[in-house]
KEKE-3310 file (N, C-alpha, C; in steps of 0.2 Angstrom, whole numbers, plus 5000, padded with zeros to 4 digits):
npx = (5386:5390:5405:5404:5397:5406:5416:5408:5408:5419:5423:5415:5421:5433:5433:5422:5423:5413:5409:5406:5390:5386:5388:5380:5369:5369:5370:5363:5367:5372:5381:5392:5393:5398:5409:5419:5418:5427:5441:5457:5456:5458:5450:5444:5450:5442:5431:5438:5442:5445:5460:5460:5472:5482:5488:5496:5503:5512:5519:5526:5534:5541:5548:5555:5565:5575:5579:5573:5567:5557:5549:5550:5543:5531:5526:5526:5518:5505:5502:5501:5516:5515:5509:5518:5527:5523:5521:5532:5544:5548:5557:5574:5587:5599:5615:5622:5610:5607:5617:5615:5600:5606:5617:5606:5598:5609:5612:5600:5599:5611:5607:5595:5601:5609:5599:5592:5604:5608:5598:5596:5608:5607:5593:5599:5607:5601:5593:5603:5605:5595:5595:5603:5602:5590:5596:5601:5590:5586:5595:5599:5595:5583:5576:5562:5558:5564:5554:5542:5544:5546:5534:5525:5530:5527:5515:5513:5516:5517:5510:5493:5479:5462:5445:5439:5449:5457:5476:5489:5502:5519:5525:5536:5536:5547:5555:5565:5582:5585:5573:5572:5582:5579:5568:5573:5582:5571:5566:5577:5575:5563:5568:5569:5582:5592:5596:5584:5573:5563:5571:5565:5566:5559:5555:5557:5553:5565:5574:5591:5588:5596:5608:5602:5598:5609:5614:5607:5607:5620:5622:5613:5618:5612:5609:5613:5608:5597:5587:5575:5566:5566:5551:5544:5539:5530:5531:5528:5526:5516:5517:5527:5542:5553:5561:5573:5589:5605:5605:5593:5584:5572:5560:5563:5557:5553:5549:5544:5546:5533:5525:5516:5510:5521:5514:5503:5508:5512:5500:5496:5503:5501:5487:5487:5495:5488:5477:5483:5486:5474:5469:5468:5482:5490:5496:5508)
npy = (5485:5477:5476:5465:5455:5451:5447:5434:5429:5429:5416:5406:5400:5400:5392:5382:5378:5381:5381:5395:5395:5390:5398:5409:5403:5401:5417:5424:5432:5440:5430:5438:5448:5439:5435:5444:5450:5436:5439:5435:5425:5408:5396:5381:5365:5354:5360:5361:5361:5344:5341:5336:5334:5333:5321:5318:5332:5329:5319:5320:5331:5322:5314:5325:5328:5317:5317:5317:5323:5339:5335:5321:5318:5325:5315:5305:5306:5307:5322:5338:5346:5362:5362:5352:5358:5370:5361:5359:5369:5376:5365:5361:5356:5346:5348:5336:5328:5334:5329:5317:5317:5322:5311:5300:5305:5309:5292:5287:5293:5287:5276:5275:5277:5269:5261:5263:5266:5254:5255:5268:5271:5259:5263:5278:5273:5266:5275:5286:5275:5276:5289:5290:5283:5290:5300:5298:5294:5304:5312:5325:5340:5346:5357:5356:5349:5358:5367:5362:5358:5372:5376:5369:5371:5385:5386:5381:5389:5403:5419:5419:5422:5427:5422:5433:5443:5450:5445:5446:5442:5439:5431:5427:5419:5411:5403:5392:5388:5381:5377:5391:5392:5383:5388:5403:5395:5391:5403:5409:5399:5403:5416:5424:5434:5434:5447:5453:5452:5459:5459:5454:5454:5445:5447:5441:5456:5457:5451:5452:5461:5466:5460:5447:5448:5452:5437:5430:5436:5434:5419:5416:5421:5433:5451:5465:5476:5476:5476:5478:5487:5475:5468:5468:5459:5457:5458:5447:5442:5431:5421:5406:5405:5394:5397:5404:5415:5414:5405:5411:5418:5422:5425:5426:5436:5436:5447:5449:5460:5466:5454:5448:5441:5430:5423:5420:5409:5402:5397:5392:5382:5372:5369:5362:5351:5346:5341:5330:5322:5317:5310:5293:5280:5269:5255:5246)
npz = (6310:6323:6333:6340:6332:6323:6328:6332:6321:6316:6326:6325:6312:6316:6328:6328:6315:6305:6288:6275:6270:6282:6293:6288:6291:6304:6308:6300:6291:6275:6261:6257:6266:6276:6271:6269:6281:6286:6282:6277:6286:6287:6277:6287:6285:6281:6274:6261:6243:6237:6226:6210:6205:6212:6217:6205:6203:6215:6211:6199:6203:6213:6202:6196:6205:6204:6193:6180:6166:6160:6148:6148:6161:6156:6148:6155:6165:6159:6154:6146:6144:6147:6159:6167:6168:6175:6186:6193:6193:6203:6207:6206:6195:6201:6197:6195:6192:6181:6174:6174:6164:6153:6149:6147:6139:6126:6126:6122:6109:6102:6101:6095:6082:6079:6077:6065:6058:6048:6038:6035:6026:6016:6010:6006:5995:5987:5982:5976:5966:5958:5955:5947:5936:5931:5928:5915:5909:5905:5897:5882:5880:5870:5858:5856:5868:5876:5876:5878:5892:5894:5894:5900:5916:5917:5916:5927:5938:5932:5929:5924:5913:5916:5917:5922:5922:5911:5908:5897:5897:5901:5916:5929:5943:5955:5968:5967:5963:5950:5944:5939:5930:5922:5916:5910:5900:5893:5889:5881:5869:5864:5857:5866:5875:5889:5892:5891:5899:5915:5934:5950:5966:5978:5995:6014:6024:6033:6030:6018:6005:5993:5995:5990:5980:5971:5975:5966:5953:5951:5951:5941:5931:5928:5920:5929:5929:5925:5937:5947:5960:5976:5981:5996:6009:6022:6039:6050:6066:6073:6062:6061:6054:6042:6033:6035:6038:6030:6016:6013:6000:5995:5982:5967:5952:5935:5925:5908:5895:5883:5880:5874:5863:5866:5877:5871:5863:5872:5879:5868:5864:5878:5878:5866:5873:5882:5873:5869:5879:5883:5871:5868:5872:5858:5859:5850)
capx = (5388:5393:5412:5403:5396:5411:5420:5406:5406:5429:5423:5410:5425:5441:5433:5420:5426:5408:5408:5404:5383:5384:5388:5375:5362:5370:5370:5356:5371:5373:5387:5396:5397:5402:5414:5421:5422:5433:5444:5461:5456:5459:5445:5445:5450:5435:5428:5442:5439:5452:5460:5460:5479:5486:5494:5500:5508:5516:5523:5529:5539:5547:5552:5560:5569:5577:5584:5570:5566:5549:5546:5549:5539:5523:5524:5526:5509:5499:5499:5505:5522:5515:5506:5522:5533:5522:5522:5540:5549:5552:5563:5579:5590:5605:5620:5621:5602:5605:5622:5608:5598:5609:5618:5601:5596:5612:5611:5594:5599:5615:5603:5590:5605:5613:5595:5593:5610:5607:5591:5596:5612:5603:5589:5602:5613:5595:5591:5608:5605:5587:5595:5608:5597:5584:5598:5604:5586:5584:5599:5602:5586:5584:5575:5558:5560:5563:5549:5540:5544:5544:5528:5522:5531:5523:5506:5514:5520:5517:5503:5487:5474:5457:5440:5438:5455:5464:5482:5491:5511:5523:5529:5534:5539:5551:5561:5570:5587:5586:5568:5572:5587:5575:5561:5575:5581:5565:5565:5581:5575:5558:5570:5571:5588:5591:5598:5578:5565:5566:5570:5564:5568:5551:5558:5553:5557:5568:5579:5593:5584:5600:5613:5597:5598:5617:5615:5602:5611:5628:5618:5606:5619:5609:5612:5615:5607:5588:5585:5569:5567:5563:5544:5546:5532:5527:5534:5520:5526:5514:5520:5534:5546:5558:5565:5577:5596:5610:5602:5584:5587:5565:5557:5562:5552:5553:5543:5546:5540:5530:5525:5510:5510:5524:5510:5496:5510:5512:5494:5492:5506:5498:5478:5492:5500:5480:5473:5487:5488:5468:5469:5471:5488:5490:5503:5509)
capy = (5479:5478:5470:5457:5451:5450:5440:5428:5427:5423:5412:5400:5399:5398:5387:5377:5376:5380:5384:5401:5395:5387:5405:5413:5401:5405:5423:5428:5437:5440:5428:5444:5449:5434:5432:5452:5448:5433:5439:5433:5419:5403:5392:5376:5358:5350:5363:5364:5356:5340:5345:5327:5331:5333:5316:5318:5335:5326:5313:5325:5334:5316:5314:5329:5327:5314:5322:5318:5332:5340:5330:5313:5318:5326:5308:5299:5306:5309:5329:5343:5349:5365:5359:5348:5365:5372:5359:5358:5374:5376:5363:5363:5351:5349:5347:5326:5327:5336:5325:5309:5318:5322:5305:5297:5308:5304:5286:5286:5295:5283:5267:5277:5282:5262:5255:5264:5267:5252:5257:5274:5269:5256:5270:5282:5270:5267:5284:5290:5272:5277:5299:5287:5280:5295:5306:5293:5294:5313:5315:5330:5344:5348:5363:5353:5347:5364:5372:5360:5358:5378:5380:5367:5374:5392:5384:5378:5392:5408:5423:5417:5426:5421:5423:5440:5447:5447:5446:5441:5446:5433:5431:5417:5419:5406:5401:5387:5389:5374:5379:5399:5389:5380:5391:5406:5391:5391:5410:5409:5396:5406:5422:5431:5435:5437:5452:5458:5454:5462:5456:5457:5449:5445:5444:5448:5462:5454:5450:5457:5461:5470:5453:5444:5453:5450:5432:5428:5439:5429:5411:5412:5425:5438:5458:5467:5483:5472:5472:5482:5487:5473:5468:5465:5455:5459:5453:5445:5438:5426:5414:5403:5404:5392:5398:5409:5414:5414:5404:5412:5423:5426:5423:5428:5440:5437:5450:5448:5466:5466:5445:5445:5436:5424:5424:5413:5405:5396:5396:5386:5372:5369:5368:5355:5346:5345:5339:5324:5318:5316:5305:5284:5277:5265:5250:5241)
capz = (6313:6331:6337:6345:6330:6318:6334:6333:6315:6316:6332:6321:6310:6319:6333:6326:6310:6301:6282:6275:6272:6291:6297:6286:6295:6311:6311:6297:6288:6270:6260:6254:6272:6278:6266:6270:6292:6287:6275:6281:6293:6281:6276:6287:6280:6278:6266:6254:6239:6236:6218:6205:6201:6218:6217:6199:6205:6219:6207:6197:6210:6214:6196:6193:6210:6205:6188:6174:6161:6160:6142:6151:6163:6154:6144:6159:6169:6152:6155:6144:6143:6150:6165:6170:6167:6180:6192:6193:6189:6207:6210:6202:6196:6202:6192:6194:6190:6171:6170:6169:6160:6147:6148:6146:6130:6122:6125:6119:6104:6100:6099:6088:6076:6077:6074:6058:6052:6042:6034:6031:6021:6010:6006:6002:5989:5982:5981:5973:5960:5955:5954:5941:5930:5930:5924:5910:5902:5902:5892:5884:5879:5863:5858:5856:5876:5882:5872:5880:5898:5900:5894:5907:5923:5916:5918:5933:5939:5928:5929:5919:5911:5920:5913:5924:5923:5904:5908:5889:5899:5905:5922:5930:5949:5961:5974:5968:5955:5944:5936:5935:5925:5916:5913:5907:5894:5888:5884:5876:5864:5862:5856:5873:5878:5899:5895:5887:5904:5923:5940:5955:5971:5982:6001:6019:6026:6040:6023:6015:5996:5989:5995:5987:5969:5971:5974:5959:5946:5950:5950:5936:5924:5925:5921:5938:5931:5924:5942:5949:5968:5979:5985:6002:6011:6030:6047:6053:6074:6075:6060:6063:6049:6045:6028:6037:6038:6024:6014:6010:5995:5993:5976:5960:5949:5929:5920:5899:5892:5877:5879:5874:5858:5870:5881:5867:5862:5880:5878:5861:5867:5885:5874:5864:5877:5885:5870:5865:5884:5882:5867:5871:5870:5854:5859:5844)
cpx = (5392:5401:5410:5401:5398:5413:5416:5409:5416:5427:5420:5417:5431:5439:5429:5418:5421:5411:5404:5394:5383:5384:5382:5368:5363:5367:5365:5361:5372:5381:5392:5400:5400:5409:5419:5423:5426:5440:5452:5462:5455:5454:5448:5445:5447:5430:5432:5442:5445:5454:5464:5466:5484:5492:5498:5505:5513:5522:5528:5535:5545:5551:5555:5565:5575:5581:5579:5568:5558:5546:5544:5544:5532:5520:5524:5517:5504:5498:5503:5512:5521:5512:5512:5526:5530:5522:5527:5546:5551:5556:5569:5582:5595:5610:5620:5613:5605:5612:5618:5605:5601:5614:5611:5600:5602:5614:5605:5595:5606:5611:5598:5596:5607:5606:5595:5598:5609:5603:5592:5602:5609:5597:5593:5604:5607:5590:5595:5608:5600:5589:5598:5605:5592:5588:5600:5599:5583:5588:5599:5595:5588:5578:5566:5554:5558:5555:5543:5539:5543:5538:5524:5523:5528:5518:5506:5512:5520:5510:5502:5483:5469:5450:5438:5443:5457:5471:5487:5498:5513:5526:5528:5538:5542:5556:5569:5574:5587:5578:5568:5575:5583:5571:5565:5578:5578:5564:5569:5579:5569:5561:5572:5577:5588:5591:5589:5575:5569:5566:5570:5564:5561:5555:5554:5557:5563:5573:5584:5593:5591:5606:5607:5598:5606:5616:5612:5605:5617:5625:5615:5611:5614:5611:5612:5607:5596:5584:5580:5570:5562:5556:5546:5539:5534:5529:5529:5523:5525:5517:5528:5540:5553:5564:5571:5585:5601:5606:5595:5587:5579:5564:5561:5557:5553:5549:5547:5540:5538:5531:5520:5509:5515:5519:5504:5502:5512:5507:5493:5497:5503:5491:5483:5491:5492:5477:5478:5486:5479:5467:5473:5476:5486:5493:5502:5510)
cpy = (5480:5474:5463:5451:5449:5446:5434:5425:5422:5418:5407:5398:5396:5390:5380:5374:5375:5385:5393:5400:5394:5394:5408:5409:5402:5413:5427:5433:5437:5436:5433:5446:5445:5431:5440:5452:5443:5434:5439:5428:5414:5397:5384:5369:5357:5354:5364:5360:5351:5341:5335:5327:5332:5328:5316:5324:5332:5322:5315:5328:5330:5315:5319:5331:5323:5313:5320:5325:5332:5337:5323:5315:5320:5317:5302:5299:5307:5317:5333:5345:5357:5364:5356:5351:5367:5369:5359:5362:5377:5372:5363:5358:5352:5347:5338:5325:5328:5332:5319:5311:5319:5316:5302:5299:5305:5295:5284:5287:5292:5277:5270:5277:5273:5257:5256:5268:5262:5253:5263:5274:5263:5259:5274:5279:5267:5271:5285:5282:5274:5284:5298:5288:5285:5300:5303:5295:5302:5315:5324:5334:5346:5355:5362:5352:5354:5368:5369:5361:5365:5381:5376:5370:5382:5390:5383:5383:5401:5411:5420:5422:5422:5426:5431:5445:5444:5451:5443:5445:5439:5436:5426:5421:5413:5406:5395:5389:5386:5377:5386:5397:5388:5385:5397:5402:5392:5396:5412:5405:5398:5414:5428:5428:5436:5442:5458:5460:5457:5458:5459:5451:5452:5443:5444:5451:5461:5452:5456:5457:5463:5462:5448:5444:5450:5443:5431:5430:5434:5420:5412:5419:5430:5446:5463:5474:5481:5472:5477:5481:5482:5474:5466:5466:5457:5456:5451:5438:5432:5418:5412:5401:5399:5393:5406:5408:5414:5413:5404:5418:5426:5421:5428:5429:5440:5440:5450:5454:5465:5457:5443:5440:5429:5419:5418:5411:5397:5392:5390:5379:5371:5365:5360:5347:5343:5339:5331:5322:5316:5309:5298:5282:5270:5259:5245:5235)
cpz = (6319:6333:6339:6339:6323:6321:6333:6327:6314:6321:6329:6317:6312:6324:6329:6320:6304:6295:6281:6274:6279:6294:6295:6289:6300:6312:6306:6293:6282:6265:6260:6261:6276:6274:6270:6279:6293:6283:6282:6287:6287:6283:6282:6284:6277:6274:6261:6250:6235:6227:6218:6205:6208:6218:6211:6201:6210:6215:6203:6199:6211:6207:6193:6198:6208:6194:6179:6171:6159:6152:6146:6157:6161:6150:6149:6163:6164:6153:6150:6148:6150:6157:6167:6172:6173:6188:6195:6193:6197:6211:6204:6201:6195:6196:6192:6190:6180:6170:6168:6167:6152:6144:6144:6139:6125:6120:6119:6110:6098:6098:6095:6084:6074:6076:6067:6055:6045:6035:6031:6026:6016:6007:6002:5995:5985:5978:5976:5965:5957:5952:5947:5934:5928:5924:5917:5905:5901:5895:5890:5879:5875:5863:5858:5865:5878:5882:5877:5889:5899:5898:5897:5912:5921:5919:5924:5939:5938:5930:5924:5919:5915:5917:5917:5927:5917:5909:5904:5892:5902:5912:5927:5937:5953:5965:5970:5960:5947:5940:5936:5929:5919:5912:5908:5899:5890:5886:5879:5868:5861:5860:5860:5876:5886:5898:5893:5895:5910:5927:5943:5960:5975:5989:6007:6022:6030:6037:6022:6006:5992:5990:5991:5979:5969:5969:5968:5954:5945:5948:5944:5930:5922:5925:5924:5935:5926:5931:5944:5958:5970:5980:5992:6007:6021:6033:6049:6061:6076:6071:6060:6056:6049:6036:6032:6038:6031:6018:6010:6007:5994:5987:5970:5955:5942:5927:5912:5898:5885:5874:5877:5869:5861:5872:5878:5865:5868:5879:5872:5864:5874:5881:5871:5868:5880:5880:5867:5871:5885:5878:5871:5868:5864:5856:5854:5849)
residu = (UNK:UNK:UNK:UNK:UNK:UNK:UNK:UNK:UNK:UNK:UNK:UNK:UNK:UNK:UNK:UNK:UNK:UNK:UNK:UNK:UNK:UNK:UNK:UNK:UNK:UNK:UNK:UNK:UNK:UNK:UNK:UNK:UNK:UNK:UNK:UNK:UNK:UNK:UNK:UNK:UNK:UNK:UNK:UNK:UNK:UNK:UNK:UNK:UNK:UNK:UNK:UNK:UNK:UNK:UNK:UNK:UNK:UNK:UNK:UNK:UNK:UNK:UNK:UNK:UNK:UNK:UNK:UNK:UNK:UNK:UNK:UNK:UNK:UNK:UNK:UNK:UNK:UNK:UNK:UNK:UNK:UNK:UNK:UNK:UNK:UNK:UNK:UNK:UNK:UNK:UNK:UNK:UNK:UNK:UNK:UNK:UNK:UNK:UNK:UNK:UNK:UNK:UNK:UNK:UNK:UNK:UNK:UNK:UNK:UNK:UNK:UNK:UNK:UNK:UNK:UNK:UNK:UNK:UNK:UNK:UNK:UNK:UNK:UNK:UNK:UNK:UNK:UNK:UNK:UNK:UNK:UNK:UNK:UNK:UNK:UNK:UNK:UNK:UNK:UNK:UNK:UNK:UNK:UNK:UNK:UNK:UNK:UNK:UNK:UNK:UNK:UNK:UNK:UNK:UNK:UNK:UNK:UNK:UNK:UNK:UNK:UNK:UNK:UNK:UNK:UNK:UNK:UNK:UNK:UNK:UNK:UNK:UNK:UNK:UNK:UNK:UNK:UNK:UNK:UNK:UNK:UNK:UNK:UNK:UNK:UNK:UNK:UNK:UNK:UNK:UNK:UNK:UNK:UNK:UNK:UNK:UNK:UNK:UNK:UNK:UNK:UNK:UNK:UNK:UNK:UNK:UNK:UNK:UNK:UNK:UNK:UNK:UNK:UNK:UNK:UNK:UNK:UNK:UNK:UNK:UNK:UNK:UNK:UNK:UNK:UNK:UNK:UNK:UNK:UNK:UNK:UNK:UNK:UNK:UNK:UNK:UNK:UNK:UNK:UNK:UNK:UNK:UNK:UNK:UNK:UNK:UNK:UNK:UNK:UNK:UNK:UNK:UNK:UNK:UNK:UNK:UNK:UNK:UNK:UNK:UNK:UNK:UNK:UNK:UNK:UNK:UNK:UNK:UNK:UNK:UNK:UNK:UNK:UNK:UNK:UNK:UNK:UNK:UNK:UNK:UNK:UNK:UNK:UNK)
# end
């Protein structure tokens, strides 16, 4: 390829402002090459392809000049959050800009609180009448009750045998205090002492298993040294967890050794509880 005829091929370009095919008809040259003798002389206007969201980026631009925040903005032009971030993330806002912006939020956010303050205070005081009255007809668990309720939340809740794994042993696994409570109840009044089964605390790693075991044994009166080493379940990055912080203690692990015979007994009052809830109510 000669000087003379890279200079035409800038000169078709720079001067008379033809496309990279107009030059390949001009001079009989391959795109590639024609792409390769302009490289750094920039495409003229009238070939460049007008982009749909110009004026929305533009818009963009002007409302975040003037102190909105990239939510208002993506809900203003219909675009994504991250598309609005990009438009906008090179201007700045000044300090007056995020004073109205943060004025603005908390306006917004005192008129949502005084619409429904009344509505959330007349739920609540017929929440906490309804909690009243609930607690009034439970009264107090007889030994009937318990036997009852914990050989539901088992079924609930509890390892099962399954038509291709016998498993005739208790062990009831949870998070929440009030039915370990329960469900230990129900062992005391079926002859199991706390001080008989083991625990284990089920956490994830990113936990502390050993303040875990502490808390549980001081909560639910259990004895420090029934406790087994932690399971501790995998950090997995991508899911978003929101059981975290002081507060998350894991699961707790009831194993009852030597349950089997417990075990059909759960079993014969569930088949029970199955078979009377089956039968049709009488009303005298």
């Amino acid at each position: 390829m000669t000087d003379s005829r890279a200079a035409e091929v800038r000169r078709l370009r720079t001067e008379e402002h033809l496309s990279v095919r107009e030059i390949q008809a001009r001079t009989g040259l391959g795109r590639n090459r024609v792409y390769e003798l302009l490289r750094g002389v920039p495409p003229p206007e009238r070939t460049r392809r007008p982009n749909a969201k110009d004026d929305l980026r533009a818009e963009a631009v002007a409302l975040r000049s003037t102190g909105h925040s990239v939510p208002e903005i993506a809900r203003r032009l219909t675009v994504s959050k991250s598309t609005a971030s990009l438009w906008v993330r090179h201007v700045p806002l000044d300090r007056e800009a995020e004073e109205e912006v943060e004025r603005r939020q908390a306006h917004s956010k005192a008129m949502t609180e005084a619409r429904w303050a009344a509505y959330r205070r007349t739920r609540d005081e017929a929440q906490a009448e309804t909690h009243a009255s609930a607690a009034v007809a439970v009264g107090r668990l007889g030994e009937r009750d318990l036997l009852l309720l914990g050989a539901a939340i088992y079924w609930c809740e509890g390892t099962k045998s399954k038509p291709w794994r016998r498993y005739d042993h208790v062990q009831f696994v949870n998070s929440d205090p009030g039915l370990l409570s329960l469900f230990l109840r129900f062992l005391e009044t079926c002859g199991v002492d706390r001080s008989v089964p083991t625990y284990r605390v089920s956490i994830h790693e990113t936990a502390d298993p050993d303040a875990a075991a502490e808390w549980w044994a001081g909560e639910l009166g259990l004895p420090a040294d029934r406790f087994r080493r932690a399971s501790l379940k995998k950090h997995n990055p991508a899911t978003v967890r929101h059981n975290t912080g002081e507060a998350y203690r894991g699961c707790l692990v009831i194993n009852v050794p030597r349950s089997r015979e417990l075990y059909w007994r759960i079993e014969g009052m569930i088949a029970e509880l199955f078979r009377s809830a089956a039968e049709p109510t009488i009303v005298d």
